[in-house]
OpenMM code with the backbone's topology and positions (N, CA, C; nanometers):
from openmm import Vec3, app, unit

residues = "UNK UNK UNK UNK UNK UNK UNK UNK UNK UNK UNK UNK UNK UNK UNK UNK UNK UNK UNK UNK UNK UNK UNK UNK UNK UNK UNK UNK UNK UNK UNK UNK UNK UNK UNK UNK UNK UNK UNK UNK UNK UNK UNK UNK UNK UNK UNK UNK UNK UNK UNK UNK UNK UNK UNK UNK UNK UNK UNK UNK UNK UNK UNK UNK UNK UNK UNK UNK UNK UNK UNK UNK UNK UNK UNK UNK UNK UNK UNK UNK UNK UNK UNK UNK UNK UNK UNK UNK UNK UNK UNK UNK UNK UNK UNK UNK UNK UNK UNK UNK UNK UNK UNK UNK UNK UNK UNK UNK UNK UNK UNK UNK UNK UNK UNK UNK UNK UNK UNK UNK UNK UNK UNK UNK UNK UNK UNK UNK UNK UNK UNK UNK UNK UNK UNK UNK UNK UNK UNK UNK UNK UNK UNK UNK UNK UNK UNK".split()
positions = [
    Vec3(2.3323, 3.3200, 0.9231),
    Vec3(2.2688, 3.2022, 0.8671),
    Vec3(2.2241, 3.1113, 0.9803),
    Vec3(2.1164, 3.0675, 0.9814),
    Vec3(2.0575, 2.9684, 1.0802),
    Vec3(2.1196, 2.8373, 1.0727),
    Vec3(2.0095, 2.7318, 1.1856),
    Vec3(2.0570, 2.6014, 1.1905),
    Vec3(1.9617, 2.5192, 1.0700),
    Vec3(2.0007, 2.4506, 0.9819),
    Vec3(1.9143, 2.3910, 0.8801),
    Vec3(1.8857, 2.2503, 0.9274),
    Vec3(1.7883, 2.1713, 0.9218),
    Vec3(1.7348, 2.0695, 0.9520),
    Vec3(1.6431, 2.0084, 0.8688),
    Vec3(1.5946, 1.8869, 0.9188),
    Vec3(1.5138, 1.7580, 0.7756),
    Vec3(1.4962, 1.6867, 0.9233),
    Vec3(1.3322, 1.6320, 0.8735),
    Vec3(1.2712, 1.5872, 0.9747),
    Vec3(1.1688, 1.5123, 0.9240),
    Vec3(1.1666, 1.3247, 0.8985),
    Vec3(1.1258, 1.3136, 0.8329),
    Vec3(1.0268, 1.2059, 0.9511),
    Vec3(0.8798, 1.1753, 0.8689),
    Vec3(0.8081, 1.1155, 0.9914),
    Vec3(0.7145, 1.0459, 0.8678),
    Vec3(0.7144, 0.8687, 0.8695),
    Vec3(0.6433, 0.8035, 0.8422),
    Vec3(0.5150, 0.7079, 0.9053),
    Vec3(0.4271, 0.7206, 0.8342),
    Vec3(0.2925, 0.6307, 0.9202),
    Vec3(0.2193, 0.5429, 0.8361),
    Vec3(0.1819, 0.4121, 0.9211),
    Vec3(0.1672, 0.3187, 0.8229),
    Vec3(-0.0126, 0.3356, 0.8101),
    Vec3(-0.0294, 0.2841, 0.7246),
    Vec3(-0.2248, 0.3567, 0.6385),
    Vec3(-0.2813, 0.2264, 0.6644),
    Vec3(-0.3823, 0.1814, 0.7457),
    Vec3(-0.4432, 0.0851, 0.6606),
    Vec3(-0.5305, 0.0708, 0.5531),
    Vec3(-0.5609, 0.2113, 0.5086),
    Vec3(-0.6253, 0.1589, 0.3640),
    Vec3(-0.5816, 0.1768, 0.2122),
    Vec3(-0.3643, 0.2062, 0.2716),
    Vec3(-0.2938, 0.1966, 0.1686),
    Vec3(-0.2940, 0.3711, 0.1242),
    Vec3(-0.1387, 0.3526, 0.0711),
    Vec3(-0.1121, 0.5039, 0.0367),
    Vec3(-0.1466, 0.4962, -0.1330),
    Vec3(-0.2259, 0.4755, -0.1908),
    Vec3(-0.2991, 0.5369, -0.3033),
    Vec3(-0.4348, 0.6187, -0.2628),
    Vec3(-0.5048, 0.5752, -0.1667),
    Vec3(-0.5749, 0.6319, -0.1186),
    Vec3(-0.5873, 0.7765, -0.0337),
    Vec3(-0.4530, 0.7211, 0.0116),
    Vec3(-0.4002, 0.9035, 0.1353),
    Vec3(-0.3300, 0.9567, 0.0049),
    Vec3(-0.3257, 0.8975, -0.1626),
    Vec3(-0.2338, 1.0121, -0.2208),
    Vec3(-0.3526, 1.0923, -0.2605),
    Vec3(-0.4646, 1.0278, -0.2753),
    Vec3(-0.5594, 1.1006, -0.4113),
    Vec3(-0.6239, 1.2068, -0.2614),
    Vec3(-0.6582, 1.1705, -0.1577),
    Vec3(-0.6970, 1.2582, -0.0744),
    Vec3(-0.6220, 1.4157, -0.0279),
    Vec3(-0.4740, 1.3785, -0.0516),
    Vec3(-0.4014, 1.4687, -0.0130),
    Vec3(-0.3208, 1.5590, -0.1425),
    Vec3(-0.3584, 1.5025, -0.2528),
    Vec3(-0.2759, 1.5592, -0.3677),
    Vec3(-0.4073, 1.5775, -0.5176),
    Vec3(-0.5089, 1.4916, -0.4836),
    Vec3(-0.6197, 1.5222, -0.5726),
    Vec3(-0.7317, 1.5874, -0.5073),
    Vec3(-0.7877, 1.5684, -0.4065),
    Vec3(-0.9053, 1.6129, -0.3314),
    Vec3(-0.8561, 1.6214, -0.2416),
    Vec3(-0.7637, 1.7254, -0.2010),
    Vec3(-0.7325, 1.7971, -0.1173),
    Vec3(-0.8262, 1.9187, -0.0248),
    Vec3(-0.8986, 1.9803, -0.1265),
    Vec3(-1.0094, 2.0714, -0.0390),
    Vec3(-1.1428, 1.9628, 0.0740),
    Vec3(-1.1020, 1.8362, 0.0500),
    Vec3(-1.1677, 1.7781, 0.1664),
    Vec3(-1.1277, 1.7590, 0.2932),
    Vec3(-0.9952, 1.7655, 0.2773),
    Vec3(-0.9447, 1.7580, 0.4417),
    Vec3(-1.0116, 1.8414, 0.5644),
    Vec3(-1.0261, 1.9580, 0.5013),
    Vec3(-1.1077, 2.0355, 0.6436),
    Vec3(-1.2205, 1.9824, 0.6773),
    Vec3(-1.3230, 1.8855, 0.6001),
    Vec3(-1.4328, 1.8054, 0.6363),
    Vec3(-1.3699, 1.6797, 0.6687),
    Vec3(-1.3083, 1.6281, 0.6918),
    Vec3(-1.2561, 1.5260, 0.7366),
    Vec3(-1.1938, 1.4973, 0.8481),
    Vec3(-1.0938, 1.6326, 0.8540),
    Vec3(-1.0704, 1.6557, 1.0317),
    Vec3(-1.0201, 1.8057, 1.0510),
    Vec3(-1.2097, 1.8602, 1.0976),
    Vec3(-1.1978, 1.9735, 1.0960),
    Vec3(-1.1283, 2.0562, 1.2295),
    Vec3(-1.0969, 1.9933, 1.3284),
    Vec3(-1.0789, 2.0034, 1.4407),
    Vec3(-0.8978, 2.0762, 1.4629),
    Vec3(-0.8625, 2.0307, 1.3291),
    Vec3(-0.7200, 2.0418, 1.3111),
    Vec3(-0.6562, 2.1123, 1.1906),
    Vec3(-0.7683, 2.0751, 1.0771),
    Vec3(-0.7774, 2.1966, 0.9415),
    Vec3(-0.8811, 2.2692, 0.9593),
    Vec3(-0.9008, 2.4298, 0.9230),
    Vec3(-1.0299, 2.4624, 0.9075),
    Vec3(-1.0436, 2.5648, 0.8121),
    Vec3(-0.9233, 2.5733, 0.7141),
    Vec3(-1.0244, 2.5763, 0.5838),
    Vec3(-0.8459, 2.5494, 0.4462),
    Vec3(-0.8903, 2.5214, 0.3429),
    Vec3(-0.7774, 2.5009, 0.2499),
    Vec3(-0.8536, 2.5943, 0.1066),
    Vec3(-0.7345, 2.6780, 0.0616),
    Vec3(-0.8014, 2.7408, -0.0492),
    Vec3(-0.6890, 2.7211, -0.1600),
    Vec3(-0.6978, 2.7381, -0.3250),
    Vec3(-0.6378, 2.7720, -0.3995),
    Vec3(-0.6487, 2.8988, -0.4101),
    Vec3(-0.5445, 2.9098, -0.4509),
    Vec3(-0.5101, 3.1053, -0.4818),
    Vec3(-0.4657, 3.1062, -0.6626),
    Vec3(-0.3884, 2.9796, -0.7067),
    Vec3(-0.3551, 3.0397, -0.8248),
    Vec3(-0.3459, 2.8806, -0.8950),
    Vec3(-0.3830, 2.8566, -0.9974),
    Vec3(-0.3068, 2.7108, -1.0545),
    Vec3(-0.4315, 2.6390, -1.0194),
    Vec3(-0.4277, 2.5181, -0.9922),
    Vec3(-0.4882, 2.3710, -0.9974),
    Vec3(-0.4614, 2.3177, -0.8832),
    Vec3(-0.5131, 2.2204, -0.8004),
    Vec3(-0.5075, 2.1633, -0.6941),
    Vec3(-0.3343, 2.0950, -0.6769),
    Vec3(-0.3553, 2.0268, -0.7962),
    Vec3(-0.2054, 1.9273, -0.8114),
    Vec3(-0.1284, 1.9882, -0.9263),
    Vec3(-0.0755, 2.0996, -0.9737),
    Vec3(-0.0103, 2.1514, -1.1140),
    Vec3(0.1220, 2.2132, -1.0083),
    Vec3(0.2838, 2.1685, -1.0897),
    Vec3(0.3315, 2.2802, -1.0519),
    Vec3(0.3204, 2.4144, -1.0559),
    Vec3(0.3843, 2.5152, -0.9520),
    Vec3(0.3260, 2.6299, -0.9553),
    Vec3(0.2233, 2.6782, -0.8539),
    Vec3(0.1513, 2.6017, -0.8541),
    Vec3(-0.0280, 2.6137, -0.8075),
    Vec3(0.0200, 2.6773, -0.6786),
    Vec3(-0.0867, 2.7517, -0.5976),
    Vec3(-0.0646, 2.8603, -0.5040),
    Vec3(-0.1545, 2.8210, -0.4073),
    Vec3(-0.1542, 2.7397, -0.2841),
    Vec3(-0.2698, 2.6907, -0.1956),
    Vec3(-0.2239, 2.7783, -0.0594),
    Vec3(-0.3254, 2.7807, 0.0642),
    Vec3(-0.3116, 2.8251, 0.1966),
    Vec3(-0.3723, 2.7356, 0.2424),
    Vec3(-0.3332, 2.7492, 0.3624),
    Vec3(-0.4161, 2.6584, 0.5170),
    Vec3(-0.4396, 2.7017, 0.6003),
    Vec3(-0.5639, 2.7283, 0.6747),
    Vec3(-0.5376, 2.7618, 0.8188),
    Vec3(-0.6270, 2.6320, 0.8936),
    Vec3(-0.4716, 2.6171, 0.9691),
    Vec3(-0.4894, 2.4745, 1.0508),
    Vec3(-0.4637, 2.5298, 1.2035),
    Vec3(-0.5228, 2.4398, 1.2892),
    Vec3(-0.5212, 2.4702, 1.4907),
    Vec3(-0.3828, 2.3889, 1.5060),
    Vec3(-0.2648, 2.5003, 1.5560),
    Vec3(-0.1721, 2.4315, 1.6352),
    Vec3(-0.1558, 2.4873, 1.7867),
    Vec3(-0.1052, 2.3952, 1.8693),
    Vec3(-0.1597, 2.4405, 2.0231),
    Vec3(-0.2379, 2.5714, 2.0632),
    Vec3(-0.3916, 2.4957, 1.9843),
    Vec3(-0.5119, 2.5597, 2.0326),
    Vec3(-0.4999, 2.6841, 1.9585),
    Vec3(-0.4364, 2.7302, 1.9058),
    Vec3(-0.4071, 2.8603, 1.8299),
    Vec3(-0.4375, 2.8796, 1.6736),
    Vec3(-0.5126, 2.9603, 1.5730),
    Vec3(-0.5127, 2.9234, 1.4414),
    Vec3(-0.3910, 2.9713, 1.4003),
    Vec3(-0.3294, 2.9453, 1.2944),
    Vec3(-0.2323, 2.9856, 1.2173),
    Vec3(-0.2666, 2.9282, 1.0697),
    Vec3(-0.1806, 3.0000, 0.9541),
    Vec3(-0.1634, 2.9795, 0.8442),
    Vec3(-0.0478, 2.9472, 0.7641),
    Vec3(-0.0758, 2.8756, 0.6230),
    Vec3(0.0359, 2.8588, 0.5611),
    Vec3(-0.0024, 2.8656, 0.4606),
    Vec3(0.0938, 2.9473, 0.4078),
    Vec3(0.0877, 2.9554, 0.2181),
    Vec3(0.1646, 2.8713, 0.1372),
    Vec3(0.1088, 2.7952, 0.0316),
    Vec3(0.2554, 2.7159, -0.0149),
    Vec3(0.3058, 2.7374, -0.2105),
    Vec3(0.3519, 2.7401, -0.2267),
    Vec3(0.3369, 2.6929, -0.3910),
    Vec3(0.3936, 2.5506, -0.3972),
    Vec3(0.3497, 2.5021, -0.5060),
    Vec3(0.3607, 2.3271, -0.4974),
    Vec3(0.4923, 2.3462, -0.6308),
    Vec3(0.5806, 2.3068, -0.5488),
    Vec3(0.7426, 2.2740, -0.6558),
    Vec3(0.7707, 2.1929, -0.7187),
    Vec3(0.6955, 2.0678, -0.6916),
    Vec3(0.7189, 1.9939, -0.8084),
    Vec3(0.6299, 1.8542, -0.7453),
    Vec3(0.5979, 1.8047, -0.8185),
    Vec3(0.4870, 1.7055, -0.8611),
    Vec3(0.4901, 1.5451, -0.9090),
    Vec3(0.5254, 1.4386, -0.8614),
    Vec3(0.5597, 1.3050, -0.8931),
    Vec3(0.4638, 1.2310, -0.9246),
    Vec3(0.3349, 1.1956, -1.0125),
    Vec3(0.1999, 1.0912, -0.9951),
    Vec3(0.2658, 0.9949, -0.9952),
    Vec3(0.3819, 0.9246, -1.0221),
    Vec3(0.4620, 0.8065, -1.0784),
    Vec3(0.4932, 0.7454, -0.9017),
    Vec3(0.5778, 0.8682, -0.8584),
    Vec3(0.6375, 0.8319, -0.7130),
    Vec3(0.5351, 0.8720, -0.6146),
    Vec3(0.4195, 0.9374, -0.6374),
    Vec3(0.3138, 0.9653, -0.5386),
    Vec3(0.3549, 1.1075, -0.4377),
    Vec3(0.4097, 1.1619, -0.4922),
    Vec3(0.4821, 1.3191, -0.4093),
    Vec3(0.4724, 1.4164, -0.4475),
    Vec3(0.4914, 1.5081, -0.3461),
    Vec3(0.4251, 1.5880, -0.3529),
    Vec3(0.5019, 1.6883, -0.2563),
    Vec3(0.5947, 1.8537, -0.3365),
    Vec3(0.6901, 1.8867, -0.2802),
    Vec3(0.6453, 2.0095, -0.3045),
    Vec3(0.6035, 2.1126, -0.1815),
    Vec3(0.5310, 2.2250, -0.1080),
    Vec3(0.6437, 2.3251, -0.0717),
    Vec3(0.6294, 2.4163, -0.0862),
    Vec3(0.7272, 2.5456, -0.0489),
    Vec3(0.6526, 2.6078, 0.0230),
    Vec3(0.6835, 2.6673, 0.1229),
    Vec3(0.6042, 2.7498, 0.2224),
    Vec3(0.6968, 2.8947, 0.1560),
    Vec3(0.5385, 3.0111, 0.1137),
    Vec3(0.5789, 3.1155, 0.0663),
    Vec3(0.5217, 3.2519, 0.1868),
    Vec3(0.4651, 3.2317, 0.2545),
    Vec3(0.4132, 3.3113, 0.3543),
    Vec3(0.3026, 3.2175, 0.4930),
    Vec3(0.3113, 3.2749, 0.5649),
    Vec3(0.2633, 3.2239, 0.7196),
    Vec3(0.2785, 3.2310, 0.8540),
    Vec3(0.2662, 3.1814, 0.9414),
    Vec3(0.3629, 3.1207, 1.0319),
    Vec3(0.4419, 3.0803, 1.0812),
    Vec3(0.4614, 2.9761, 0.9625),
    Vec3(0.5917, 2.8705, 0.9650),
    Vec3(0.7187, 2.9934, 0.9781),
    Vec3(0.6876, 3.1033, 0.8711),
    Vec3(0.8272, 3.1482, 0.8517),
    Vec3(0.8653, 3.2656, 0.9266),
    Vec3(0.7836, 3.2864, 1.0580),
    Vec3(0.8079, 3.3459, 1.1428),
    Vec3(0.9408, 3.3273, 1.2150),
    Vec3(0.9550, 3.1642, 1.2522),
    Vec3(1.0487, 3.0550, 1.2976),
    Vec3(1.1558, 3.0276, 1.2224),
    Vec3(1.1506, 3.0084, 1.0510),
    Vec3(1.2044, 2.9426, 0.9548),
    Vec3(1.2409, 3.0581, 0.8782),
    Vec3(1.3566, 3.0729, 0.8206),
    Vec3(1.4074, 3.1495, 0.6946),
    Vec3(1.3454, 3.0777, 0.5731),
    Vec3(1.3568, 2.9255, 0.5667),
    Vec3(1.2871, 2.8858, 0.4546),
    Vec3(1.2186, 2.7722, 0.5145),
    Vec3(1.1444, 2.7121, 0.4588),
    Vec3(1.0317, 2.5558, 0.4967),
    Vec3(0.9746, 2.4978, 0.3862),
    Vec3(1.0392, 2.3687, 0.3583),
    Vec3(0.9734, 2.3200, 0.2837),
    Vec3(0.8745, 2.1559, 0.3203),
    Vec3(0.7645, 2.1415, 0.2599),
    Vec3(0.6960, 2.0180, 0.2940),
    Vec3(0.6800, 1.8954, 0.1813),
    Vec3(0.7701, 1.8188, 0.1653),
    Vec3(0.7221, 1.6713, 0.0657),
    Vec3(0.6724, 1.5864, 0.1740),
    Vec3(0.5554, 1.5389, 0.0943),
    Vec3(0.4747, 1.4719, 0.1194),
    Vec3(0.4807, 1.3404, 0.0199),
    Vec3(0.5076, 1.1921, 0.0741),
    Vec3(0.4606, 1.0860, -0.0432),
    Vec3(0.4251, 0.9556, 0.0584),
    Vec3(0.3815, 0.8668, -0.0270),
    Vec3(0.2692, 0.7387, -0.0390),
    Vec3(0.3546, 0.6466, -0.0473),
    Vec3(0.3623, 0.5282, -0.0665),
    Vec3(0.4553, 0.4258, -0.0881),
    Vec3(0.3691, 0.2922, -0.0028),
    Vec3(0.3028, 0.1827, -0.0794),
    Vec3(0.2546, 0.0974, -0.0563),
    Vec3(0.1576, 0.1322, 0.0658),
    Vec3(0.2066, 0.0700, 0.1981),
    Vec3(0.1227, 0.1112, 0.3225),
    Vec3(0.1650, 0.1955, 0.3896),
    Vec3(0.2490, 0.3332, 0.3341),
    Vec3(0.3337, 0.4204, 0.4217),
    Vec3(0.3012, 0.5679, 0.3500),
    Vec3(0.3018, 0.6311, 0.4496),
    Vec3(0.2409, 0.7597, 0.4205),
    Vec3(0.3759, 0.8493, 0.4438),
    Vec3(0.4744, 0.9163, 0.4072),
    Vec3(0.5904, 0.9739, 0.4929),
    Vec3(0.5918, 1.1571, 0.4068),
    Vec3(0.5974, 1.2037, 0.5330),
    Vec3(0.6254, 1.3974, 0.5739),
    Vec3(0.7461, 1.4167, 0.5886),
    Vec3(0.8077, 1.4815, 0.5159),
    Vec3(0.9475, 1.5007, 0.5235),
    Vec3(0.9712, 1.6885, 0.5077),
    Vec3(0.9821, 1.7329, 0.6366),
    Vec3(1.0657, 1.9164, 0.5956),
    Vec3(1.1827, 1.9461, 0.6232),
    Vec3(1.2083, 2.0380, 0.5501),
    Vec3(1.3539, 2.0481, 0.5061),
    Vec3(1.3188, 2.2277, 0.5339),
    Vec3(1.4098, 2.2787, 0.6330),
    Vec3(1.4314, 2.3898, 0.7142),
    Vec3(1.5293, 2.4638, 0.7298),
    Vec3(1.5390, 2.5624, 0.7734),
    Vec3(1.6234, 2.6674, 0.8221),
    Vec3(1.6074, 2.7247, 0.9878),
    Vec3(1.6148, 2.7007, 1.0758),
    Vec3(1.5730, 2.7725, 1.1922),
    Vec3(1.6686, 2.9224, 1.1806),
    Vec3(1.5335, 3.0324, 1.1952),
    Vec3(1.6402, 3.1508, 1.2181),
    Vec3(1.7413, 3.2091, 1.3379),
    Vec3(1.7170, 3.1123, 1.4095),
    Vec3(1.8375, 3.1220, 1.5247),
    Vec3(1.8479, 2.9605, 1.5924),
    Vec3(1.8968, 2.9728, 1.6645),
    Vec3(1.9729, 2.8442, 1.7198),
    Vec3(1.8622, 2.7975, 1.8392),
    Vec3(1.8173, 2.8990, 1.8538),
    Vec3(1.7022, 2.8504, 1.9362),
    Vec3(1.5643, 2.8293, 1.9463),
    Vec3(1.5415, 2.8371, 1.7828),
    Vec3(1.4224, 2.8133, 1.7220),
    Vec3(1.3795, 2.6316, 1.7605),
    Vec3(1.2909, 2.6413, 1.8118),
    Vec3(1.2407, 2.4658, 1.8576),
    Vec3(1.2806, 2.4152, 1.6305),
    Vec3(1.2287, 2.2505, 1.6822),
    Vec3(1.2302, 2.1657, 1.5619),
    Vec3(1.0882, 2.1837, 1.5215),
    Vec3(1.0346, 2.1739, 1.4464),
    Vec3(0.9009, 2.1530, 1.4391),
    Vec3(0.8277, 2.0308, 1.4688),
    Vec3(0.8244, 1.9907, 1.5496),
    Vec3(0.7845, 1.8461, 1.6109),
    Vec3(0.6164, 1.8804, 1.6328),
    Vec3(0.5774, 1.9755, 1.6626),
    Vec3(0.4262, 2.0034, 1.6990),
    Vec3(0.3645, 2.0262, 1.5379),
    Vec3(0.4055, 2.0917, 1.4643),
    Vec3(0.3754, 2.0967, 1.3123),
    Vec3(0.3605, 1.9354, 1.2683),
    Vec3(0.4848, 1.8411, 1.3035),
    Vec3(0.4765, 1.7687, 1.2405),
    Vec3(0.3621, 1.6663, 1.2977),
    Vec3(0.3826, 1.6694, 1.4261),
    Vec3(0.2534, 1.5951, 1.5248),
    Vec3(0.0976, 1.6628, 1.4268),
    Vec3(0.0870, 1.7445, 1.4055),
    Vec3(-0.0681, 1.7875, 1.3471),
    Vec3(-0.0970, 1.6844, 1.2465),
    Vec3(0.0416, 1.7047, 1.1111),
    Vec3(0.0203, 1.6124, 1.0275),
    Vec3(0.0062, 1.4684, 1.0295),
    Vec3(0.1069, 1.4571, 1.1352),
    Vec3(0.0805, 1.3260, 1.1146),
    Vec3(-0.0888, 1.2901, 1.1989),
    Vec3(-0.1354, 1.3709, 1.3131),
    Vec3(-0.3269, 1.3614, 1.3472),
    Vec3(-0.3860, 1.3588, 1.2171),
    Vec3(-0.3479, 1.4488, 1.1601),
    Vec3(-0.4283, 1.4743, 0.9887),
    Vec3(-0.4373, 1.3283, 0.9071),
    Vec3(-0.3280, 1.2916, 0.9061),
    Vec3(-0.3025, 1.1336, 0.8054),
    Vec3(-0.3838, 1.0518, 0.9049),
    Vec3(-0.3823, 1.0458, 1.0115),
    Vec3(-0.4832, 0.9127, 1.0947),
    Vec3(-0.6067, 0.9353, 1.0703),
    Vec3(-0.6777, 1.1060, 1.0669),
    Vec3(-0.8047, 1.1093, 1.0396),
    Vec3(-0.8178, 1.1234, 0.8758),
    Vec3(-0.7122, 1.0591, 0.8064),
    Vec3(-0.7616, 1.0842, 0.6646),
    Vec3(-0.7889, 0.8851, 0.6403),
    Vec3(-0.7224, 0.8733, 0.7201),
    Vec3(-0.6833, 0.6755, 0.7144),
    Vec3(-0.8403, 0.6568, 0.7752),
    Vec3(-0.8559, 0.6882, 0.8921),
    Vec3(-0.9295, 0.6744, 0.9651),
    Vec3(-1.1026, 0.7222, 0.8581),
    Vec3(-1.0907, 0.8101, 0.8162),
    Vec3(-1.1761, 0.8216, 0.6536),
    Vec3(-1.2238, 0.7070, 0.5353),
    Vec3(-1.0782, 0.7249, 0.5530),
    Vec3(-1.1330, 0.6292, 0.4207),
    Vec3(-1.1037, 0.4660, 0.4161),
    Vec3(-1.1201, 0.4301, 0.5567),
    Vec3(-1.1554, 0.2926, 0.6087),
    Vec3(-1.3013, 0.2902, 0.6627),
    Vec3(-1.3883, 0.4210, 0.6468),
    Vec3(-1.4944, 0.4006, 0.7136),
    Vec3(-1.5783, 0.3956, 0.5591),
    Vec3(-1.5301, 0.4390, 0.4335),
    Vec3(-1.5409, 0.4462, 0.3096),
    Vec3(-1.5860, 0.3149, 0.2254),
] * unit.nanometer
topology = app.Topology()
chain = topology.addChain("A")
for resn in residues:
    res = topology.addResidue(resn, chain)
    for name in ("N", "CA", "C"):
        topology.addAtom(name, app.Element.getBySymbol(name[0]), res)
């Protein structure tokens, strides 16, 4: 059994987390036009953008490299603004026995929270994963202040 870990990283929005929710949990297939440099492409595979269940991938640039992630979306909050991602195939779980990604909004705060398994003890933290996202949320802020 690995080392399990939670790694949680908040950023403040200036144009308010209702805005980074509907971008990231309703119109989600815009992110790769928004900051393509770091996403470059998001697909559904099964379900609805925002439905539990629903079956999405990513392939996003981490140090200069493409990689992918598959997720199914576990469960779904419009009330609390969250948004809780299972990584079912990728990258990630090259590193990870399991990976999961919630994502939520909260007034002017945007916060990424994963919850992990490293399969050995010497598996890094995901600090570079989480560094992408959080580039991703500045060029989504950075969006929709130019909006």
């Amino acid at each position: 059994m690995g080392v399990k870990g939670k790694l949680i990283a908040s950023i403040e929005m200036k144009c308010g987390g209702d805005f980074v929710h509907d971008i990231f949990h309703v119109n989600t297939h815009h992110i790769p036009n928004i900051s393509p440099t770091k996403i470059n492409h998001f697909e559904i595979h099964e379900g609805q953008i925002v439905k539990h269940g629903s079956i999405v991938s990513w392939k996003y640039n981490e140090d200069e490299k493409e990689k992918i992630v598959k997720e199914v979306i576990e469960a779904f909050d419009h009330q609390k603004k969250s948004v809780t991602w299972k990584v079912i195939e990728g990258d990630l779980l090259e590193l990870y026995n399991y990976f999961t990604i919630i994502t939520s909004c909260e007034d002017q705060w945007t916060t990424w929270t994963f919850v992990y398994e490293k399969k050995t003890e010497d598996t890094p933290e995901p600090l570079v994963f989480m560094g992408l996202l959080l580039d991703v949320t500045k060029d989504v802020d950075a969006h929709l202040l130019k909006i």
